[in-house]
C-alpha positions as CSV (number, residue, x, y, z in Angstrom):
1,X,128.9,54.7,82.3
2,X,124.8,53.8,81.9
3,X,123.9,57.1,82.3
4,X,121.8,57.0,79.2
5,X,118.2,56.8,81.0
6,X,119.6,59.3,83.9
7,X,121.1,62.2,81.5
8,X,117.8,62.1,79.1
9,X,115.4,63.2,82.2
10,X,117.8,65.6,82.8
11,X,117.5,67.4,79.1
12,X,113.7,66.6,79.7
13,X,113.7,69.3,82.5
14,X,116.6,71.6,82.4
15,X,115.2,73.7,80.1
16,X,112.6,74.7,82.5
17,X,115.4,75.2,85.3
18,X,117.3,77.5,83.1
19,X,114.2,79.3,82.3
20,X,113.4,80.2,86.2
21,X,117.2,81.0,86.8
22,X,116.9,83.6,83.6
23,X,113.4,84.9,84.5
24,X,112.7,88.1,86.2
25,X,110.0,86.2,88.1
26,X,113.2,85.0,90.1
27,X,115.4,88.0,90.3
28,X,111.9,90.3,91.5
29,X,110.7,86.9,94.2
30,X,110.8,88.6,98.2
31,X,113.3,85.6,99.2
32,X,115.7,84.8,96.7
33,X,115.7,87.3,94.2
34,X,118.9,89.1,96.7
35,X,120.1,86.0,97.0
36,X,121.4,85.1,93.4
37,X,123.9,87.7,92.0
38,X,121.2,89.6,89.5
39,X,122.6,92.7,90.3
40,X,125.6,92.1,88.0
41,X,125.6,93.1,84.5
42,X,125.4,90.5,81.9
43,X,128.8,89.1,79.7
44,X,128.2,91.1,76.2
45,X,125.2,93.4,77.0
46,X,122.5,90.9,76.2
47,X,120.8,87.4,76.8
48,X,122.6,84.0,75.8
49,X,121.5,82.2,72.9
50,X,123.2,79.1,74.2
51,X,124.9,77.5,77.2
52,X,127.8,75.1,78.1
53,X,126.7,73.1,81.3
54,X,128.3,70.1,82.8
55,X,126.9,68.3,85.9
56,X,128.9,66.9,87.8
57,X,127.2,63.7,88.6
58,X,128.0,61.2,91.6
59,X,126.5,57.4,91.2
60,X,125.6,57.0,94.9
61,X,123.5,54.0,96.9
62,X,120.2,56.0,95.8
63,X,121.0,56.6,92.1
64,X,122.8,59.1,90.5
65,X,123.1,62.5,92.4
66,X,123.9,66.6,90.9
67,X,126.6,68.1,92.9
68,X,127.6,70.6,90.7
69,X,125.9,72.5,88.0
70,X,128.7,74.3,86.2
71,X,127.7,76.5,83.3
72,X,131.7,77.6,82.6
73,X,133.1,74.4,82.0
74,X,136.8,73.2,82.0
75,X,138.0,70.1,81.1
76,X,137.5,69.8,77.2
77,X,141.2,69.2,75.9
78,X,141.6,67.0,79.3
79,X,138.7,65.2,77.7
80,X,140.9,64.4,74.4
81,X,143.3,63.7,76.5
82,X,141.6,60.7,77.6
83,X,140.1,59.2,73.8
84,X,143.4,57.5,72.7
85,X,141.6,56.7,69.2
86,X,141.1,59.7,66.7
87,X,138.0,58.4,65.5
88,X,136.7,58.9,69.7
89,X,138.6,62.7,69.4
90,X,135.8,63.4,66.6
91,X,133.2,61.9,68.0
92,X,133.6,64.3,71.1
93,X,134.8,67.5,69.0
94,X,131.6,67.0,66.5
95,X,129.0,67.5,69.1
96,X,130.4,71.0,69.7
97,X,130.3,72.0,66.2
98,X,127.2,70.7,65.7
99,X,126.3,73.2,68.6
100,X,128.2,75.9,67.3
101,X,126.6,75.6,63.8
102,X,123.1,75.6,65.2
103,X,123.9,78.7,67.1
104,X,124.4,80.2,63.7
105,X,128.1,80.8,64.3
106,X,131.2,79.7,62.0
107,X,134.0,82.1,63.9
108,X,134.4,81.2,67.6
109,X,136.5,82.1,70.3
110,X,137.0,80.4,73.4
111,X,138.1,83.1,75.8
112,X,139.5,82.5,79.3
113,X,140.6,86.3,81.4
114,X,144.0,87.4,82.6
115,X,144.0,85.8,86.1
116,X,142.5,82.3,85.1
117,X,144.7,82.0,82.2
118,X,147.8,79.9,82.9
119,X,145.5,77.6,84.9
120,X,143.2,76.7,81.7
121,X,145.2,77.1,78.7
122,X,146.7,74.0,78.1
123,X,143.2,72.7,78.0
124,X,141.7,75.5,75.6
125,X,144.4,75.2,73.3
126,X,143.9,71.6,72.9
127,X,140.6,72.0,72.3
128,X,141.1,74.4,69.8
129,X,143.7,72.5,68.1
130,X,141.7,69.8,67.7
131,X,138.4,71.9,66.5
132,X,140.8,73.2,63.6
133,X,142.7,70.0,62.5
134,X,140.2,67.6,62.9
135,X,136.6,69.2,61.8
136,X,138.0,72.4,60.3
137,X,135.8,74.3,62.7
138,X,137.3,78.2,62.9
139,X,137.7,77.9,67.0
140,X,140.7,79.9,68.7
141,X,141.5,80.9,72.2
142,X,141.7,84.4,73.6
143,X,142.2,86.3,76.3
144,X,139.0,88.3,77.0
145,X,140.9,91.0,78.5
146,X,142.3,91.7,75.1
147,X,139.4,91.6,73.0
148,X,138.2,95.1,71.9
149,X,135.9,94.1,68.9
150,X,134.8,90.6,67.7
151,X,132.0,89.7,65.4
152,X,131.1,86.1,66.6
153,X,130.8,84.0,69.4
154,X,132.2,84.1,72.8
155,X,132.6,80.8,74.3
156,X,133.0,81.5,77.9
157,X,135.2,80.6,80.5
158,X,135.7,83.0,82.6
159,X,134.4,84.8,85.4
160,X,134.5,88.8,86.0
161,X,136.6,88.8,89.1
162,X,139.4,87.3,86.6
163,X,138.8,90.1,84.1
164,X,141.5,92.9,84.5
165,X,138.5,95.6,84.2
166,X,135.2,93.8,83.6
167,X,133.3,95.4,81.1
168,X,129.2,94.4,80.3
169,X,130.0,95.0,76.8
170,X,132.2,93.7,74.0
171,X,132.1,96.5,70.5
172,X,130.6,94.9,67.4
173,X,128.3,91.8,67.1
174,X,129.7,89.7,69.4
175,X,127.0,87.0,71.4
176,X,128.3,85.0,74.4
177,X,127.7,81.7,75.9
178,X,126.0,81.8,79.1
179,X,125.8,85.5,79.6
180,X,124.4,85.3,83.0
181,X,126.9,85.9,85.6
182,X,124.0,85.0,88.2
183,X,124.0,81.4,86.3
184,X,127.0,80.3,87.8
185,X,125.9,80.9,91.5
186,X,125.0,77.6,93.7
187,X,122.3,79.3,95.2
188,X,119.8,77.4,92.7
189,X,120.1,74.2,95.0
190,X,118.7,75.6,98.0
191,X,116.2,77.6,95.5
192,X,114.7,74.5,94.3
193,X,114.7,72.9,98.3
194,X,112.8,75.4,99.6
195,X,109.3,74.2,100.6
196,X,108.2,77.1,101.6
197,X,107.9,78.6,97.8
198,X,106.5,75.5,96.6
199,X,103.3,77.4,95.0
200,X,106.4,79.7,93.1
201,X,108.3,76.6,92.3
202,X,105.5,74.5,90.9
203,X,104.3,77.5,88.7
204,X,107.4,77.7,86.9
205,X,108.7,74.1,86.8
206,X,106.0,71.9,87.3
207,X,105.5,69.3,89.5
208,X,107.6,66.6,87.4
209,X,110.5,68.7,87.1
210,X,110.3,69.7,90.5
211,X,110.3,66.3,92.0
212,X,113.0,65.4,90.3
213,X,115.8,68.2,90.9
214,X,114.6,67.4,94.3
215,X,115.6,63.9,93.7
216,X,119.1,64.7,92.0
217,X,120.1,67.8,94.1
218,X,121.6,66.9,97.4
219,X,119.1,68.6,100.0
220,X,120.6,72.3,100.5
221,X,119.7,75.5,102.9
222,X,120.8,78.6,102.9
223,X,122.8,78.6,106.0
224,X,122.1,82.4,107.0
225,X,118.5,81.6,106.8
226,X,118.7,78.2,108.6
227,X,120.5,80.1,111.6
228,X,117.3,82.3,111.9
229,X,114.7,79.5,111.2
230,X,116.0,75.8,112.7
231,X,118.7,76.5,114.9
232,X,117.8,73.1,116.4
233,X,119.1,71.5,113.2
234,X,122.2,73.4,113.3
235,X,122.9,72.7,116.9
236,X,122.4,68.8,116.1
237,X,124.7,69.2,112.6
238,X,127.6,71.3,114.8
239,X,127.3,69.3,118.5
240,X,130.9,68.0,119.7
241,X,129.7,66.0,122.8
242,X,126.8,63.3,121.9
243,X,128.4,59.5,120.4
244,X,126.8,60.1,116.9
245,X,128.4,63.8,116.3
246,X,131.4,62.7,114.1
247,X,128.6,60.7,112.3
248,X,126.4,63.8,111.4
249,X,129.1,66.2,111.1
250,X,130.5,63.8,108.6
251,X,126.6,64.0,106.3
252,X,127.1,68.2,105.8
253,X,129.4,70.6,103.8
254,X,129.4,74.2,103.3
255,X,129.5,75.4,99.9
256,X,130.2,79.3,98.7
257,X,127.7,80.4,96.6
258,X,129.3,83.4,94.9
259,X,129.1,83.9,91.5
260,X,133.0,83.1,91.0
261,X,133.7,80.1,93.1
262,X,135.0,76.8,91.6
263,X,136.6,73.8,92.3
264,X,137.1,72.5,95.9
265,X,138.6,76.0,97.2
266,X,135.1,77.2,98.7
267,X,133.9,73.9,100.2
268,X,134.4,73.2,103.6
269,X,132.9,69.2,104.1
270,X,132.5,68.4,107.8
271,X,134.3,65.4,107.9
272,X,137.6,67.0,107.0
273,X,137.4,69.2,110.1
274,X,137.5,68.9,114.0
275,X,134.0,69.7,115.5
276,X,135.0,72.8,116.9
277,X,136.2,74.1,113.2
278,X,132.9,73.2,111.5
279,X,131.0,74.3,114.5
280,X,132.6,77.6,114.2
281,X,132.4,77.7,110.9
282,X,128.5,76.6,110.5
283,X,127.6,79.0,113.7
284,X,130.4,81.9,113.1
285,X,131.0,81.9,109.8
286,X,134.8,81.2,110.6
287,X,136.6,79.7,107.3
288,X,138.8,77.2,108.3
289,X,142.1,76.7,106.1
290,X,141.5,79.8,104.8
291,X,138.5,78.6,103.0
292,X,136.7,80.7,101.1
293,X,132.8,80.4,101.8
294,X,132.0,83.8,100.0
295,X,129.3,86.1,102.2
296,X,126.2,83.7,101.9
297,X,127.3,79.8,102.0
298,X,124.9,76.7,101.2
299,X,124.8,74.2,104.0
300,X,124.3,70.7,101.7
301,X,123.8,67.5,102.8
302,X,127.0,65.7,101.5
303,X,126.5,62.5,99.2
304,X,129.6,60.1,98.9
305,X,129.7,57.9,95.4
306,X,129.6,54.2,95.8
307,X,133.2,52.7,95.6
308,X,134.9,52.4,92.2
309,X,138.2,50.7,93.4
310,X,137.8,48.0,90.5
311,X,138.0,50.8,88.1
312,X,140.8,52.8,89.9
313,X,142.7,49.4,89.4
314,X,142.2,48.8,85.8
315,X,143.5,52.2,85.4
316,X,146.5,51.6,87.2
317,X,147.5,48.3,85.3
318,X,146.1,49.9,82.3
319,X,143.2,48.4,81.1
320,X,141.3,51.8,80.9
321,X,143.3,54.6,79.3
322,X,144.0,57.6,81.7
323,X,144.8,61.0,81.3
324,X,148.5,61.2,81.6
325,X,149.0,64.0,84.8
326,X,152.0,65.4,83.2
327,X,150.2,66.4,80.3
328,X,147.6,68.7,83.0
329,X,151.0,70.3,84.5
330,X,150.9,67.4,87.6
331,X,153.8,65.2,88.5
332,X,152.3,61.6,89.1
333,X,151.3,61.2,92.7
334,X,152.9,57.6,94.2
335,X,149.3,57.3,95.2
336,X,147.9,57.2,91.5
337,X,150.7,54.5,90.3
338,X,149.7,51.7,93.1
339,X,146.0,49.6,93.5
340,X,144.2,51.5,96.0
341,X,144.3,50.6,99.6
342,X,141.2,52.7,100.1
343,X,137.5,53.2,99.0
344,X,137.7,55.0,96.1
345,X,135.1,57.4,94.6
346,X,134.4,59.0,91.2
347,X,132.5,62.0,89.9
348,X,131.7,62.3,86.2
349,X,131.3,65.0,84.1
350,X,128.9,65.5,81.1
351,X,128.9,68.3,78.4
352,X,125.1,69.4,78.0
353,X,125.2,71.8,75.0
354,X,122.0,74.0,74.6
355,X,120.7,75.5,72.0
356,X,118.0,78.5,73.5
357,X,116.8,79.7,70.3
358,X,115.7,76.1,69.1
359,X,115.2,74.4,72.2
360,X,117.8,71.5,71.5
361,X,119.8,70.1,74.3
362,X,122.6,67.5,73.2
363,X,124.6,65.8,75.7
364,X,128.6,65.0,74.0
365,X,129.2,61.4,73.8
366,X,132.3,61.9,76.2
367,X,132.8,63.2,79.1
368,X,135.7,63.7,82.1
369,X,135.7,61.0,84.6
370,X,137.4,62.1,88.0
371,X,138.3,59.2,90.9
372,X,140.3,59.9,94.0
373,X,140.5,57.7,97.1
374,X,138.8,60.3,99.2
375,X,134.9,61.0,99.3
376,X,135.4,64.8,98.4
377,X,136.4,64.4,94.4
378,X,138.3,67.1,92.8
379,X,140.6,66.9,90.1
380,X,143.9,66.9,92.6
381,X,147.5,65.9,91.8
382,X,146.5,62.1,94.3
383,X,143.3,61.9,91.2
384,X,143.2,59.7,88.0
385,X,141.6,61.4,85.2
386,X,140.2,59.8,82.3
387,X,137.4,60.1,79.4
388,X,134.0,58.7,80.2
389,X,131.5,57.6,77.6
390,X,128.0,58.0,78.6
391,X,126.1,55.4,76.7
392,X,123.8,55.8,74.2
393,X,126.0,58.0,72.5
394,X,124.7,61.0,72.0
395,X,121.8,62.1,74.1
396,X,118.7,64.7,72.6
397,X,116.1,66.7,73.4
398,X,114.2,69.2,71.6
399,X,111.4,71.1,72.9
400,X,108.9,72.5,69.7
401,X,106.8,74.5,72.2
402,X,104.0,72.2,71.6
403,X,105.3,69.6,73.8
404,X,108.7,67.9,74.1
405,X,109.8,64.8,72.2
406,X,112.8,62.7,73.3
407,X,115.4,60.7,72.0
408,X,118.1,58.8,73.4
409,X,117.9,55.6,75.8
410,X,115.7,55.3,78.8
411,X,116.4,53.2,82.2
């Protein structure tokens, strides 16, 4: 995928986003700082010295867009899954322990928690597997809930509602990757849309990196606010009567913004729904299907990808290598063994691995590519899964204090 140009300006300014979502400027600010999960302690007692984050990026008529932001990323063994050719497998495993051995750490666990952990083992074990046998890299998985004492790093993927008693701190001198909790809350999109703490959000991002999570960000409210402040725009979004209503309702989705929400389970995207569920929903707070918004949803303008039924097809006769589903615990969907017969769009993921104390970012050469024929992409039994490279290969940034220097290709 030539997301070379795109994923470089990305490492240019997420350092400066994870720098306002860490700072106490945000948690102490009269508007958001409630509104992010600060409150909760922090994974291990003490600040991260590195983080895991993968976009999830959408290629849409206007460029590529940032749907996601997930700093407790899944996906990794899937990832091998898709590289058929050993020399790819390394390729994608070296960038991690390069990371790891920049973070000072030889002994590494990669921990998922007692609730989660059937759901991401297969994946973490893979991973894991192929950290040892291929690079020699000490890497095992663990359950977090059975850790008492570990002198290493914690490579995190799990949240504390998964946790059987969540505990802020691990005994002996154990750091953890992305410690936040607050981190993995979606409240940063509507953070950054907010016009109204411009001054704030130019002092601590500039006006470059500013204008461009703009840019990449689908436009986001939060909806509790919005109700108080432009109900007008809420009535328009949620109206059932007027010609163009399925055609606005159809632009929106509601997102939860709690700090443990993944997947597709706390979306709700108005074109799935009657006008009278997403109405009641957007004006109520009524959860339709069960869905679960959390106490403080996002209301985000929704952003379909362009079509990529010409890839969908060479995965079906075989021309790209896909992931196999029965290897992710899926039987293969009739719907995933036939050309498609609909638009099909794609999301694709990207591993950014950052280093805090050096101020290196390094994007893995590989990546999980996601296409469904449906605009709302999630990794579904009717999906094909496969490995993505990004090119350029391996994209880096480091940031000496005295003013960042690139590398890696540019649009």
């Amino acid at each position: 995928m030539p997301l070379g140009g795109f994923l470089a300006e990305l490492l240019e300014h997420l350092p400066r986003l994870l720098a306002l979502m860490k700072s106490r400027a945000l948690a102490e600010h009269p508007r958001w700082g409630s509104l992010l999960p600060f409150h909760l302690p922090l994974f291990g007692g003490r600040a991260s010295i590195g983080h895991c984050v993968r976009p999830d990026v959408l290629i849409t008529e206007d460029g590529p867009m940032i749907c996601e932001l997930d700093f407790v990323p899944a996906g990794r063994g899937v990832t091998l899954l898709g590289l058929p050719v050993v020399a790819q497998q390394r390729a994608f495993l070296g960038a991690f322990a390069a990371w790891y051995r920049g973070l000072g750490f030889d002994t590494i666990l990669y921990a998922s928690a007692t609730v989660d952990e059937d759901i991401t083992l297969g994946d973490m074990r893979r991973f894991c597997v192929g950290m040892r046998e291929h690079l020699e890299v000490d890497v095992h998985h663990a359950n977090i809930d059975d850790v008492q004492s570990f002198d290493g790093l914690i490579d995190r993927l799990y949240y504390a509602s998964e946790m059987r008693s969540p505990r802020p701190v691990i005994d002996g001198g154990a750091s953890i990757v992305t410690a936040e909790p607050w981190l993995d809350s979606k409240m940063i999109f509507a953070v950054v849309h907010d016009q109204a703490s411009d001054p704030f959000l130019l002092s601590h991002l500039g006006e470059d990196a500013l204008r461009f999570f703009r840019r990449v960000f689908p436009r986001s409210y939060d909806l509790a606010q919005l109700r108080r402040t432009d109900p007008a725009l809420l009535r328009r979004i949620t109206a059932t009567s007027t010609p163009d209503a399925p055609a606005e309702r159809k632009r929106w989705l509601l997102k939860s913004t709690a700090a443990d929400s993944w997947g597709s389970r706390g979306v709700v995207l108005g074109a799935s729904y009657s006008g009278r569920r997403f109405r009641e929903a957007v004006m109520r707070g009524v959860s339709p299907r069960r869905k679960d918004l959390g106490a403080r949803p996002l209301l985000q303008r929704f952003v379909p990808s362009v079509d990529f039924t010409a890839v969908w097809d060479g995965l079906v006769e075989g021309r790209y290598h896909q992931v196999d589903p029965r290897a992710v615990g899926h039987r293969a969907d009739p719907v995933t063994l036939a050309p498609a017969s609909r638009p099909v769009h794609a999301r694709f993921g990207p591993y950014v691995l950052v280093d805090t104390a050096r101020g290196a970012l390094t994007v893995a050469p590989y990546g999980v590519g996601v296409f469904r024929q449906d605009e709302l992409v999630h990794g579904s039994k009717d999906a094909i899964l496969c490995a993505v490279r990004f090119d350029g290969e391996a994209v880096t940034w480091r940031d000496d204090g005295a003013g960042a220097e690139g590398r890696g290709p540019r649009p």
